[in-house]
C-alpha positions in Angstrom: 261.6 4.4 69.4 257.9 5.7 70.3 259.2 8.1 72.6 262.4 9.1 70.5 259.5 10.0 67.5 257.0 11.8 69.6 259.4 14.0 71.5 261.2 14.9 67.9 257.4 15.8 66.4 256.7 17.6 69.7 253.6 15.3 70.8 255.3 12.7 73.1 253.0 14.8 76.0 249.8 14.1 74.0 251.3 10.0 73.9 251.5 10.0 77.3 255.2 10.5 77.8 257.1 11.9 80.7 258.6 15.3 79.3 262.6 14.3 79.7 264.5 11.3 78.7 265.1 11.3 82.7 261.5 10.5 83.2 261.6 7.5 80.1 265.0 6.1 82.1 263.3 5.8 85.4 260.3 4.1 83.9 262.3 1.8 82.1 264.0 1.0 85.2 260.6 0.7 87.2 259.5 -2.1 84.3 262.5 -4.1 84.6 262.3 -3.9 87.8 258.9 -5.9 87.1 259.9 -7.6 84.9 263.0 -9.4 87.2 261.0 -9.9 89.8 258.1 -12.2 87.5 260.9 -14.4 86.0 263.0 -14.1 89.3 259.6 -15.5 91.2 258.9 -18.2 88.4 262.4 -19.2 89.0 262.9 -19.8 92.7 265.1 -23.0 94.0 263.8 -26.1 95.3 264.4 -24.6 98.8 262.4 -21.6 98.3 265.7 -19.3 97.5 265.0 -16.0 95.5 265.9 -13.0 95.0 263.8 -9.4 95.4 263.5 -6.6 93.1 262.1 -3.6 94.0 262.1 0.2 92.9 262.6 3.1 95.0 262.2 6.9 94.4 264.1 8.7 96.7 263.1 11.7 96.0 264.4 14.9 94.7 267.9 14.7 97.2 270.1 17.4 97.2 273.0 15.9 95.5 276.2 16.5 93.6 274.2 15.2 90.4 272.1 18.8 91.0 274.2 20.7 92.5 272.6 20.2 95.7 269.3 21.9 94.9 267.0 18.9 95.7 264.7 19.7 98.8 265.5 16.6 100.6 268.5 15.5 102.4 270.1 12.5 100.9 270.6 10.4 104.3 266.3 10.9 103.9 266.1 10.1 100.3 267.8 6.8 101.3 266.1 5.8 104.5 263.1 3.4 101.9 266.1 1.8 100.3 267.8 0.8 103.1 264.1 -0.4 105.0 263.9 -2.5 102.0 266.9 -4.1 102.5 267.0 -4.9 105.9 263.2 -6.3 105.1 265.2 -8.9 102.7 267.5 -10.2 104.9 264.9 -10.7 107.8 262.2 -12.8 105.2 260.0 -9.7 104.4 261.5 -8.7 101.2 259.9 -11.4 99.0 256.6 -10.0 99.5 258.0 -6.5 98.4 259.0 -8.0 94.9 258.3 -6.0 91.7 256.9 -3.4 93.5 258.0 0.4 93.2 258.4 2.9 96.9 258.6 6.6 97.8 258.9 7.9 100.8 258.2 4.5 102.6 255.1 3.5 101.0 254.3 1.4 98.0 253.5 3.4 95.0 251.3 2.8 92.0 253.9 2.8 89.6 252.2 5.1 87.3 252.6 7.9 90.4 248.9 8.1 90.8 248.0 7.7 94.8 249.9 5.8 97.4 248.8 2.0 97.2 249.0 1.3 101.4 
């Protein structure tokens, strides 16, 4: 609703807004993607059993969705997620939990500077 009034009187920049609903969407998915991962964590089995969220940008991929006009290739934009992954299933994924990616490295979520 903050966003929704501030973009319609024009100052959702000034709030600190991104300046598309695309922008809003992808930080709502970066929270919850925060947010599963603290209640996932505080709700691991007996025998240590949990589940990983993380968040990936994969950058602007030339892709149907934009008519291919994104500057990377999509097998590129792709190659974090799929690290990820294959972290998971070897052990390493827990420790990349509630975190957010691009272009292989840990992010800050609010896009400042790389974290690693």
């Amino acid at each position: 609703e903050s966003f929704v009034s501030a973009a319609e009187e024009g100052t959702h920049l000034d709030a600190g807004w991104p300046n598309t609903c695309y922008g809003v969407s992808k930080l709502g998915l970066i929270a919850l993607t925060r947010v599963m991962a603290r209640d996932e964590a505080a709700a691991a089995t007996p025998d240590g059993l949990a589940v990983s969220f993380a968040s990936v940008d994969p950058g602007f991929c030339a892709t149907d969705q934009n008519n291919n006009q994104g500057h990377v290739p999509a097998a590129q934009g792709a190659t974090t997620a799929a690290t990820l992954a294959a972290a998971g299933d070897q052990g390493g994924g827990a420790g990349m939990s509630g975190r957010h990616f691009y272009e292989g490295r840990e992010m800050s979520w609010t896009y400042g500077v790389p974290l690693a």
